[in-house]
N, C-alpha and C positions, 0 to 999 in steps of 0.2 A: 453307205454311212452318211449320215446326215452333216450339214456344214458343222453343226455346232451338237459333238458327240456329247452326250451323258454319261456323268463318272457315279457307279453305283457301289465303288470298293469292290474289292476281287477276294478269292477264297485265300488268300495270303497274305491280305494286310487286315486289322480290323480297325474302320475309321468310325468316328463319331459321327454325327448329322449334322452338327454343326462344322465339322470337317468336309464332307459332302458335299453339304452347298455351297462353301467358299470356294470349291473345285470348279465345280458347275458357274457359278458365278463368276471366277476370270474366266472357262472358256468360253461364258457366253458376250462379255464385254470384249475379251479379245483382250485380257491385259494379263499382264505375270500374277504369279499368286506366290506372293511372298510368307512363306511361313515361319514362325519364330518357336523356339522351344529349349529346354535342356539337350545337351547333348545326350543320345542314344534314347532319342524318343521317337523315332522313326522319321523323321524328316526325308531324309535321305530314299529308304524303300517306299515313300509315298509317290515319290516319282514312277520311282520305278513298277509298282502298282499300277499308277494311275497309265502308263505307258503298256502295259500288258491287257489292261480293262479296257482300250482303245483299238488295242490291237496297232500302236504306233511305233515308232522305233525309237528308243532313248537315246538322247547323245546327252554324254555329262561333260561338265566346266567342272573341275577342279580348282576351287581361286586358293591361292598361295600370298602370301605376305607381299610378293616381289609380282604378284599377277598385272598386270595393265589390260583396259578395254580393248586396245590393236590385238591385244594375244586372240581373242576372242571371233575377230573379225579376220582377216587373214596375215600371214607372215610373207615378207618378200625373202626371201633368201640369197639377198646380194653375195654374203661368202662362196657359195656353193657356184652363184658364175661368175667368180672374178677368179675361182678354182678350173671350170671348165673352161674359160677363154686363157687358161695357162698351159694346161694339163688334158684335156678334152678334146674330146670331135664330135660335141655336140651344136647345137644351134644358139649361142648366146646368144644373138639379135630378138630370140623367141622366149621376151620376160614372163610370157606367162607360164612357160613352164618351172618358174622359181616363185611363184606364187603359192600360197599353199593356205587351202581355208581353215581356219580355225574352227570352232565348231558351233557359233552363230554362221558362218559362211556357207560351213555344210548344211545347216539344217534351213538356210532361206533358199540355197538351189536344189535342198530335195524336190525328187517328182514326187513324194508323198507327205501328207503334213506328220511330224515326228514332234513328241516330248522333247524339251530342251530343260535340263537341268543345270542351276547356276548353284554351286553346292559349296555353305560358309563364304555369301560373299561379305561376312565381317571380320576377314582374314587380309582384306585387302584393305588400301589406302584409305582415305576419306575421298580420294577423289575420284575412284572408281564406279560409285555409281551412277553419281552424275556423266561422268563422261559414257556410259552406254545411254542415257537417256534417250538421245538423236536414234542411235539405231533401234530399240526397243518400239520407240513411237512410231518411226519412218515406216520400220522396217523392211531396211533400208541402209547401204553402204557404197561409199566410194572407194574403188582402188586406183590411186593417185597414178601407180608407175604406167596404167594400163587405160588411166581415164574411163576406165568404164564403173558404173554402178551396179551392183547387185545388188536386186532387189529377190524380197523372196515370191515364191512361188504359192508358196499355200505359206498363212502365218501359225509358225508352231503354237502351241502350248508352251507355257515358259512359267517355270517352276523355281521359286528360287530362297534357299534356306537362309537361316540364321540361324546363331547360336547364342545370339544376342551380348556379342561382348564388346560393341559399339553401338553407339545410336548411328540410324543411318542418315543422310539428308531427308530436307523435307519434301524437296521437290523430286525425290525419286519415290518416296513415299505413297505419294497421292498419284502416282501413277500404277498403283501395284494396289491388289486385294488384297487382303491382308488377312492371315486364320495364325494364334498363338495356341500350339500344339501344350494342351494343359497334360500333367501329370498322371498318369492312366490310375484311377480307383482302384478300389478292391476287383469291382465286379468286373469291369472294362479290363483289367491286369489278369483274370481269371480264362477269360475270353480270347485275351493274345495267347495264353499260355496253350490254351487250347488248339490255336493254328500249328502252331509246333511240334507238340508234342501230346496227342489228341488220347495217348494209352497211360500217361501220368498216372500214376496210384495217390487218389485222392489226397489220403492224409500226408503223404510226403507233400504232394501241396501246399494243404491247411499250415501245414508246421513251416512252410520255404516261407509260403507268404506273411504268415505273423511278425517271423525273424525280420523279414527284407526291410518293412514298414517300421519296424521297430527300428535298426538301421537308420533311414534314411530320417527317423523323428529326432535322429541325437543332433544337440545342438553343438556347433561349432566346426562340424565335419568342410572340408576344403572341398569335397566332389563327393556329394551324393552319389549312392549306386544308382546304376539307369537300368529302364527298361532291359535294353540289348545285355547287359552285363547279370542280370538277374537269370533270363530265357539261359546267358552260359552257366552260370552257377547250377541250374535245375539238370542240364545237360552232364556235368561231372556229378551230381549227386547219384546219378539216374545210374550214371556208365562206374561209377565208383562203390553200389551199391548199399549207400549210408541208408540207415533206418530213418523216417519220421521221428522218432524219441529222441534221439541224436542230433537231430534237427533242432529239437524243443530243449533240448538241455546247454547245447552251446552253439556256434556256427562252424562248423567243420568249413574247410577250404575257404575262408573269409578270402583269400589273397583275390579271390574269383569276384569278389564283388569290391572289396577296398583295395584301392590302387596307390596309395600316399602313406608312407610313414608314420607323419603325422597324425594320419585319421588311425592307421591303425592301434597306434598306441591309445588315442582316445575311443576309440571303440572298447580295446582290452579294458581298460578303468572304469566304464559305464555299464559293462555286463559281468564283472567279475562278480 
């Protein structure tokens, strides 16, 4: 494998070219490739794509409201020997075995270089991103109780979403590539649908996809249907065996694609 692989999309996600080469373009800078989009527009499985088309290992970061950059990096787990120097006959003196790497940690002392994905980090503070800045750049971290640094070993690939429901700083900004996953078209929406589910009977397509776009055109909706929620909608139509005509006449199983109250009442009133 070459230092700096080429990502050409795998048989199971389908990316755009402008998608493509913002891949190729963080891995060949060596910087994150921050993507932005609606939710369930594939963010998420582009990692995981991009990690199978590499043949790399993915480790994902889940960020949470309550996430901090140390989670990231390693956890010391003083409870666990202040428990064994009570309760125990193991070695407290030996802190590094309450050390425990987060999944930056794991993935700079792989012996292999691995996808890192940083998934919704607009879930967190505002000061979470800046504070990975240091290790991102370094690549590179100190463990205080043990004075040593770990560095990585080979620099992953680091992948990292948004869902855009904060702005991020500016100066984590200009350290990250940047690709804004656009809302898949007819044709492109036709072509995912095809990874899927490749034996579809056309016109129950023609008729899903008219409906869905219709949908997502009413104004005032709180959550547009996504991608991901559509592919399930097709999936119950498919196992439930609703006609096409049925399709074109009303929305059968609407709860599959509208998730809110509100939207569904306002859906019922604009297709009655």
């Amino acid at each position: 494998m070459s230092h700096n692989p080429t990502f050409e999309g795998s048989s199971s996600y389908i990316a755009s070219p402008d998608l493509l080469r913002a891949v190729n373009a963080a891995i060949a800078l060596q910087r994150p490739l921050l993507v932005k989009g609606e939710p369930g527009t594939g963010k998420t499985l582009l990692a995981e794509s991009v990690a199978e088309s590499l043949n790399m290992e993915l480790l994902c970061w889940q960020i949470k409201s309550t996430t901090k950059a140390q989670d990231g990096l390693y956890h010391y787990d003083v409870v666990q020997r202040l428990n064994d120097s009570r309760f125990g006959d193991g070695d407290v003196g030996d802190i590094s075995s309450y050390i425990k790497m987060g999944v930056l940690g794991r993935a700079f002392r792989s012996e292999r270089r691995v996808v890192v994905l940083i998934d919704e980090i607009d879930k967190a503070d505002l000061e979470f991103p800046n504070d990975l800045l240091h290790e991102i750049d370094r690549m590179s971290f100190h463990v205080h109780e043990l004075d040593e640094t770990v560095s990585a070993v080979h620099r992953p690939v680091v992948i990292i979403s948004s869902n855009a429901e904060k702005e991020l700083p500016d100066a984590f900004l200009r350290r990250c590539v940047f690709h804004y996953i656009s809302f898949p078209d007819r044709e492109m929406m036709e072509r995912i649908v095809a990874v899927h589910y490749p034996e579809l009977d056309r016109e129950l397509l023609e008729a899903a996809i008219v409906r869905f776009y219709e949908l997502r055109g009413i104004a005032g909706l709180r959550k547009k249907p996504s991608t991901s929620e559509f592919i399930d909608w097709l999936f119950v139509l498919m196992r439930g065996g609703i006609e096409p005509r049925e399709v074109a006449m009303r929305v059968p199983l609407l709860g599959t694609l509208i998730k809110q109250e509100a939207d569904l009442e306002l859906v019922a009133k604009r297709l009655a």
